[in-house]
C-alpha positions as CSV (number, residue, x, y, z in Angstrom):
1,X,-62.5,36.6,36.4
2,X,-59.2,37.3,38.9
3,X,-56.1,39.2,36.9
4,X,-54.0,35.5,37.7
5,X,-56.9,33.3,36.1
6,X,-57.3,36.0,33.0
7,X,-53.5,35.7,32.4
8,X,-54.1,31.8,32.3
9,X,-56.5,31.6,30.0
10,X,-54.8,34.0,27.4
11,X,-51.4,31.7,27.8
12,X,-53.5,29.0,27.0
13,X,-55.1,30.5,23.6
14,X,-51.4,31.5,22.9
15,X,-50.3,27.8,22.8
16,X,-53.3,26.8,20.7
17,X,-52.6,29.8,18.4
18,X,-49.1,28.8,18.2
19,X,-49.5,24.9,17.9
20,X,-51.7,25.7,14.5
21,X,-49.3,28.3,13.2
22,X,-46.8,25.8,13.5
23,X,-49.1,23.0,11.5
24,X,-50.1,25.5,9.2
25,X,-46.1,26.7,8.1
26,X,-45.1,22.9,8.2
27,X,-48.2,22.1,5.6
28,X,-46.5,24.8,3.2
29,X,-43.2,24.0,3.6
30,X,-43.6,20.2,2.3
31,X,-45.7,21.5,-0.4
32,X,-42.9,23.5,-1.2
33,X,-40.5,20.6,-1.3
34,X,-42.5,18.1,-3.2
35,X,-42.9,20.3,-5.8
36,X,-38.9,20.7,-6.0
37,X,-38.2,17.2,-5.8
38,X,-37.6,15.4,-9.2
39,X,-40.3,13.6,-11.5
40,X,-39.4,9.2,-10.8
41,X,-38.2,8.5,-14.6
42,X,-40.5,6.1,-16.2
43,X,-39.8,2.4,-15.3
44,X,-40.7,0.8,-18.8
45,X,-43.2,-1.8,-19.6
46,X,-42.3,-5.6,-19.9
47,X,-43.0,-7.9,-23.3
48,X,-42.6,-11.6,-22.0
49,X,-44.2,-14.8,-23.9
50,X,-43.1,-18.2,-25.0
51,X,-41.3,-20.0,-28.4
52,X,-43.1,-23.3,-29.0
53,X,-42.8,-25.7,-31.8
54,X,-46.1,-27.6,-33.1
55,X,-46.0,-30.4,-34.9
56,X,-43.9,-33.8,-34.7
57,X,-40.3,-32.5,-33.4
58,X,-37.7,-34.1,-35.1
59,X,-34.9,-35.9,-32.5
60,X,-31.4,-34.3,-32.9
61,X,-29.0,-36.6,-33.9
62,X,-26.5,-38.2,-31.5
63,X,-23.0,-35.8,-31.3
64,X,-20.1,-38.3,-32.6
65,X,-17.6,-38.0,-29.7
66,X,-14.4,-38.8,-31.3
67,X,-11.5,-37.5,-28.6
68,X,-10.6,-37.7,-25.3
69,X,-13.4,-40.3,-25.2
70,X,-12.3,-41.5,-21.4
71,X,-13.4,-37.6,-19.8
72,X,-15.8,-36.3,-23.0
73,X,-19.0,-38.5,-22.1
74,X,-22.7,-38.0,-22.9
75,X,-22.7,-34.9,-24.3
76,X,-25.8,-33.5,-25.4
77,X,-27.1,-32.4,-28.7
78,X,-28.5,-29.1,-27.7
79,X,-29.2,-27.6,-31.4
80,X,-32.8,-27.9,-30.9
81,X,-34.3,-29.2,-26.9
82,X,-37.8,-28.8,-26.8
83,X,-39.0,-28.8,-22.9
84,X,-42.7,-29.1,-21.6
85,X,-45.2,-27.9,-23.6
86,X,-42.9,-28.2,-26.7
87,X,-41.3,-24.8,-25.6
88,X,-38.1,-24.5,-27.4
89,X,-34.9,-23.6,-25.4
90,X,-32.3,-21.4,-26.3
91,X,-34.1,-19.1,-28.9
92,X,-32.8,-15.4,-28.4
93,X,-35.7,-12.7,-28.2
94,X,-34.9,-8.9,-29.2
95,X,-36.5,-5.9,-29.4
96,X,-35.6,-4.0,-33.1
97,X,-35.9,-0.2,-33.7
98,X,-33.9,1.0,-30.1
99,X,-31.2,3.2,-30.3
100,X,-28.0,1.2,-31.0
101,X,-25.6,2.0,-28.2
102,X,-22.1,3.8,-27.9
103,X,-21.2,1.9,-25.2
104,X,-22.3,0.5,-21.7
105,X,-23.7,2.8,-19.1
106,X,-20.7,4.2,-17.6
107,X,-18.3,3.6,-20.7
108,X,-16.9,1.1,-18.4
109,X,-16.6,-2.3,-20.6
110,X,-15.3,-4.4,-18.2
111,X,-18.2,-3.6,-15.8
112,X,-20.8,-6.1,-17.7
113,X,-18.9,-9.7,-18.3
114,X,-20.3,-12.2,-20.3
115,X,-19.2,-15.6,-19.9
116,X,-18.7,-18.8,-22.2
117,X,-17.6,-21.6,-20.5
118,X,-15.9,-25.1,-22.1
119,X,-17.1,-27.6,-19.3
120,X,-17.7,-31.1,-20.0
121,X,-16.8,-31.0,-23.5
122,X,-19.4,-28.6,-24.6
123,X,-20.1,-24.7,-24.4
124,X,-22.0,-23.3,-21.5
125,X,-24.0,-21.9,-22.4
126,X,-24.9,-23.1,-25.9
127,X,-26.8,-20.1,-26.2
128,X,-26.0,-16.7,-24.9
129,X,-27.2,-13.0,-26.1
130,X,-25.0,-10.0,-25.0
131,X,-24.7,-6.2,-25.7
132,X,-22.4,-4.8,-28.5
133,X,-19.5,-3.1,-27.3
134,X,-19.2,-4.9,-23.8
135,X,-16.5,-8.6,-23.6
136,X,-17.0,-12.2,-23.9
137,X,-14.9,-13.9,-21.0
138,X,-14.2,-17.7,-22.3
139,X,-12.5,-19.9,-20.0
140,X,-11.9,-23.6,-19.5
141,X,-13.0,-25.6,-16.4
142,X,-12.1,-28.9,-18.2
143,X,-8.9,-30.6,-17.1
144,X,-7.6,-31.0,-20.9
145,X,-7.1,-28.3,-23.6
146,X,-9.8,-26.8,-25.9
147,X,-9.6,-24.3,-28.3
148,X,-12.3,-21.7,-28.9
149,X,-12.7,-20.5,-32.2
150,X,-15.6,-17.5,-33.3
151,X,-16.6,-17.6,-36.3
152,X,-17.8,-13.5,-37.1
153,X,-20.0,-11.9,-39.7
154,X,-18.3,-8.4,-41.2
155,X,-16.7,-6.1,-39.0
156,X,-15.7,-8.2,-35.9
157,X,-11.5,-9.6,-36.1
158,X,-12.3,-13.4,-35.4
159,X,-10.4,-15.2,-32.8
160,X,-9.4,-18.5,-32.7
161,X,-7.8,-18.9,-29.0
162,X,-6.4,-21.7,-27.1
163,X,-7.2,-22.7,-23.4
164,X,-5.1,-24.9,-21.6
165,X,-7.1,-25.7,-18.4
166,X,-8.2,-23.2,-16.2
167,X,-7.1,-20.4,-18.6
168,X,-9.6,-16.9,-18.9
169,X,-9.1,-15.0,-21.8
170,X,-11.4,-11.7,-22.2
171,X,-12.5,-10.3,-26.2
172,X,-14.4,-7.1,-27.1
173,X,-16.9,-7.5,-29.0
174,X,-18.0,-4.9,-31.6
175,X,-20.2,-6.1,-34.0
176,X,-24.2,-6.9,-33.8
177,X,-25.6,-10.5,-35.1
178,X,-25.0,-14.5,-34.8
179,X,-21.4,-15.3,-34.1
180,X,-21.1,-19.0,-34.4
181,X,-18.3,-20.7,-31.7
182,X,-16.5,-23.8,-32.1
183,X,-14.0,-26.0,-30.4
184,X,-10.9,-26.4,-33.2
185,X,-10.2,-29.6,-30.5
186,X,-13.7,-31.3,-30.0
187,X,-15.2,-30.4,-33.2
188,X,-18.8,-32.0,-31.7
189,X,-18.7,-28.4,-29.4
190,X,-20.9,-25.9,-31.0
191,X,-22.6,-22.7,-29.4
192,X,-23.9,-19.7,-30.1
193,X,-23.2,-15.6,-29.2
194,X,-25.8,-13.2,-30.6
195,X,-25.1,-10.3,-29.9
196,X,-27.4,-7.3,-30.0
197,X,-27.7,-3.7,-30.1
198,X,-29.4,-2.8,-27.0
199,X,-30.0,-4.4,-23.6
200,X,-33.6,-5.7,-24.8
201,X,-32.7,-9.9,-25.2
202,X,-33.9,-12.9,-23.6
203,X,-32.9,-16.3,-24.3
204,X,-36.1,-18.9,-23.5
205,X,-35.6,-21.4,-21.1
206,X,-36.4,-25.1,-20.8
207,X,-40.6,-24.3,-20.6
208,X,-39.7,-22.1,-23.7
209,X,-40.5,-18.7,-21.5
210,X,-38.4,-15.2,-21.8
211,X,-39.0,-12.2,-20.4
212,X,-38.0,-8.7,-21.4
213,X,-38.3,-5.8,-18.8
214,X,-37.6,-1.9,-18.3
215,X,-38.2,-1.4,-22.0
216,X,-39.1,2.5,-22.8
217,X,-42.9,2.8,-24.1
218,X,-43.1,2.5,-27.9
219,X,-44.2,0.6,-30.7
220,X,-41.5,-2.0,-31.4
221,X,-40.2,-4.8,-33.7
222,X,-39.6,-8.1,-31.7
223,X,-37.5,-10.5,-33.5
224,X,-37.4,-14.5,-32.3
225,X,-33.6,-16.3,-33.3
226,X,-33.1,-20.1,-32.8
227,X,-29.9,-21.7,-34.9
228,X,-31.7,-24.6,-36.5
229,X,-35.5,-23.0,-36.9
230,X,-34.5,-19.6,-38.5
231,X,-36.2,-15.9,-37.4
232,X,-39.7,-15.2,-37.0
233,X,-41.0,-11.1,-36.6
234,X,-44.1,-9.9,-35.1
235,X,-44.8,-6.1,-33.1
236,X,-45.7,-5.3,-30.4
237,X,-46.9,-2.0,-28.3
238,X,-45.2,-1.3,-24.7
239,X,-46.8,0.8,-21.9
240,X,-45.6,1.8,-18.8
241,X,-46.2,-0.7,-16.0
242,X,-47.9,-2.8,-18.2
243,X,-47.0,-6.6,-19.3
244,X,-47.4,-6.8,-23.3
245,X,-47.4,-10.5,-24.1
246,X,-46.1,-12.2,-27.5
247,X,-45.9,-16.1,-28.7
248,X,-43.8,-17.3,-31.6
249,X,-44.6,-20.6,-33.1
250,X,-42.7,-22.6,-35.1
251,X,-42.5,-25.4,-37.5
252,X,-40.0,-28.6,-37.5
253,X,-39.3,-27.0,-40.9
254,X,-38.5,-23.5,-39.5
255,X,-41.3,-21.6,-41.0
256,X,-43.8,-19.9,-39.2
257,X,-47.2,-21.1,-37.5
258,X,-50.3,-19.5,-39.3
């Protein structure tokens, strides 16, 4: 072999010596790096089910509209609406035995709003579930006045606030549990807040359905609300990634199915 074809032959083993070096430093520098890099925090596990009522379901009674009778037209009676499949609406889900917290992620307040509306001459929604320590925004989209009025358990200052329409007004709310909410003005307007200890809650919808997600792994307490068929308890046991399902049933009497 000439001196010119020798010197060829070693740049080429060079370049192939090189080119796997190169692999070979890249291969142990990303190992190094994904062992550095954080763990991904767990994402929680998901409890989700359905509130159904068996048995003949009583009609609610008519509401008797007595003011403003030329804008405050067929109102509903939503104490108790029963959808498809006799799922019941508006029954608040929870999840017991979490730590109660201080305050919202961030200690900002403000950040999470939680809205009650007077439209049409009733509360929307009749049913909402919040987080202790964050505010209840009520305001007025009706063009004549209302007057909001919460009626607390111990350690929450009630308010009893007027809104002329349009008007926002903003309260903190610091105590856990039913608050019921009437109208002082339209005494047929009647909601609920229920207000919880963690970020866990659902409130069903029309088919009766919630659905509860991101909750840490654990064996857990789950608690079903609704205002006119009482509380009904059962656990359950969350897993990471995994759907954990649970049905309450109910009777027209408000005890529980067996």
């Amino acid at each position: 072999m000439y001196p010119r074809e020798i010197e060829t032959a070693i740049g080429k083993l060079a370049g192939k010596v090189g080119m796997w070096l190169c692999v070979i430093l890249a291969t142990v520098i990303s190992a190094s790096w994904a062992a550095e890099l954080p763990k991904v925090a767990s994402v929680g596990g998901t409890i989700e089910g359905f509130v159904r009522i068996e048995g003949e379901v009583p009609k609610p009674a008519p509401l008797e509209i007595n003011k403003d009778t030329d804008f405050c037209k067929d109102v509903p009676n939503e104490t108790l609406v029963v959808g498809p499949g006799k799922g019941v609406q508006y029954t608040v889900v929870t999840v017991e035995g979490l730590a109660k917290n201080a305050e919202p992620p961030g200690g900002d307040q403000v950040s999470t709003v939680n809205r009650l509306d007077n439209r049409r001459c009733q509360f929307v929604p009749h049913v909402l579930a919040m987080e202790v320590n964050q505010f209840l925004e009520i305001e007025n989209s009706d063009p004549i006045l209302h007057a909001t009025h919460a009626l607390f358990h111990e350690g929450q200052p009630q308010f009893n606030v007027g809104l002329y329409p349009g008007r926002i007004v903003r309260k903190p709310i610091v105590a856990t549990g039913p608050v019921k909410i009437i109208c002082e003005v339209h005494p047929w307007m009647t909601a609920y807040i229920f207000v919880t200890e963690n970020p866990y809650h659902a409130v069903t919808d029309i088919y009766g359905r919630y659905e509860i997600r991101d909750v840490p792994p654990g064996k857990y307490r789950i608690k079903a609300w609704h205002e006119r068929l009482g509380t009904q308890e059962q656990q359950v046991i969350v897993t990471d990634g995994q759907t954990t399902e649970a049905i309450f049933t109910f009777k027209p009497d408000g005890s529980a199915s067996q």
